[in-house]
C-alpha positions in Angstrom: 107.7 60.9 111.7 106.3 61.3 115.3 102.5 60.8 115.7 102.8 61.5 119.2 101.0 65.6 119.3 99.4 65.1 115.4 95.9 66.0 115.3 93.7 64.8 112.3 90.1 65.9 111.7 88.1 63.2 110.2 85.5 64.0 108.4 82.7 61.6 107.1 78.7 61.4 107.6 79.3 57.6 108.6 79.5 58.0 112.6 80.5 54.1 112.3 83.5 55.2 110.3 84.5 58.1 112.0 83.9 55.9 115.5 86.3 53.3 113.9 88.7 55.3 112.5 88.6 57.9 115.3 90.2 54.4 117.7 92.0 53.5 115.4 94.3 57.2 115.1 93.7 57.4 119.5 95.3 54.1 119.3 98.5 55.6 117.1 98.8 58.7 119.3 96.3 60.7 117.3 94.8 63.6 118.8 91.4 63.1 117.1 88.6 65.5 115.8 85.6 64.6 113.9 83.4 66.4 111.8 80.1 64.6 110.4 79.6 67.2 107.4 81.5 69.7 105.1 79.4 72.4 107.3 81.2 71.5 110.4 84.5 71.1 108.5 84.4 74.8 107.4 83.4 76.1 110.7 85.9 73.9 112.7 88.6 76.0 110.6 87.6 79.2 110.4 87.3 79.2 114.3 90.9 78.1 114.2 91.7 74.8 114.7 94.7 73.9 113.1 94.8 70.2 112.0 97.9 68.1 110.7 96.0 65.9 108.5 92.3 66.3 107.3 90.7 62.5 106.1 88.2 64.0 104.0 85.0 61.6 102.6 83.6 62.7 98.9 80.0 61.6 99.2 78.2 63.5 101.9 74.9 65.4 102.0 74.9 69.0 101.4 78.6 69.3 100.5 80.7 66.8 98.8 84.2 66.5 99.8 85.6 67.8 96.5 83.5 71.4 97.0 84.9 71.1 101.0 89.0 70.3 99.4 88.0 73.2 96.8 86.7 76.0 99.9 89.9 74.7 101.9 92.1 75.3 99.5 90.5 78.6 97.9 90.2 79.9 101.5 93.5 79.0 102.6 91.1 77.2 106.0 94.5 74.6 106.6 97.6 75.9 104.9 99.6 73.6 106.6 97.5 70.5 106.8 98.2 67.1 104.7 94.4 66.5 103.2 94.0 62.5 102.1 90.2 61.5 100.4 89.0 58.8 102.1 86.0 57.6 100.1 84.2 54.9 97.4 84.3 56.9 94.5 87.4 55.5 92.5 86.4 57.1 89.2 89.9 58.5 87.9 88.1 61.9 86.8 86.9 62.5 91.1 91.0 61.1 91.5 92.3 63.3 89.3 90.3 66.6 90.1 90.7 65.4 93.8 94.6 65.5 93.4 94.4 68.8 91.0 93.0 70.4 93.8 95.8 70.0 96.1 94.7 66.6 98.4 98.2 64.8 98.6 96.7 61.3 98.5 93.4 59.3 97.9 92.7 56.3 99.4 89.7 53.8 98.5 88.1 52.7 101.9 86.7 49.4 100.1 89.6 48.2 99.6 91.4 49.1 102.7 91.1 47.8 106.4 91.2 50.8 109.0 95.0 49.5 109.7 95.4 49.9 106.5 93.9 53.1 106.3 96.3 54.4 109.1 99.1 53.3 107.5 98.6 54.5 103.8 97.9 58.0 105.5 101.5 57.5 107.2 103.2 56.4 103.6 101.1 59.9 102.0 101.9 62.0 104.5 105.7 60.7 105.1 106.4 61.3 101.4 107.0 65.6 101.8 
């Protein structure tokens, strides 16, 4: 896979994360966009941007990012992107709905490094 022209939208309230995550995709040949809610998300898409590969955080003010994965998906906002949860919440219910809902990987950020995070999305999104 060539990362060279991928874009990825990252989208968490954490402006540390999305900072640190944001160098750490610019470093792999990302073009990077952020988004700090599931507001901004929504709007990003329906003004056309087309991403790759959304990162997608679940616990976020306003709208989590399950209801964000479940307007994306209803809506048809990013037919063509790869979606990964980035997030906390390991409970194998919010994995499971998460994953019914069409994201094609779920990643626990605890657990994971940002290297790490980069290269599970690789592994997820390599796997089509």
């Amino acid at each position: 896979m060539t990362d060279a022209k991928k874009k990825i939208l990252l989208v968490d309230d954490d402006t540390f994360l999305l900072d640190m995550y944001s160098i750490k995709f610019k470093e792999k040949g990302f073009e990077v966009h952020t988004a700090p809610s599931g507001e901004d998300v929504i709007q990003k898409l329906t003004e056309g941007f087309v991403p790759d590969i959304i990162l997608l955080d679940i616990v976020m003010p306003a709208m989590d990012g399950i209801e964000i994965l479940e307007k994306i998906m209803n809506d048809k906002l990013a037919p063509s992107a790869d979606i990964i949860m980035l997030s906390n919440q390991s409970a194998p219910a919010t994995v499971d709905r998460a994953l019914e809902l069409g994201a094609k990987g779920y990643i626990i950020k605890a657990s994971t490094i940002p290297s790490e995070v980069y290269d599970e999305v690789i592994k997820i999104v390599s796997k089509k």
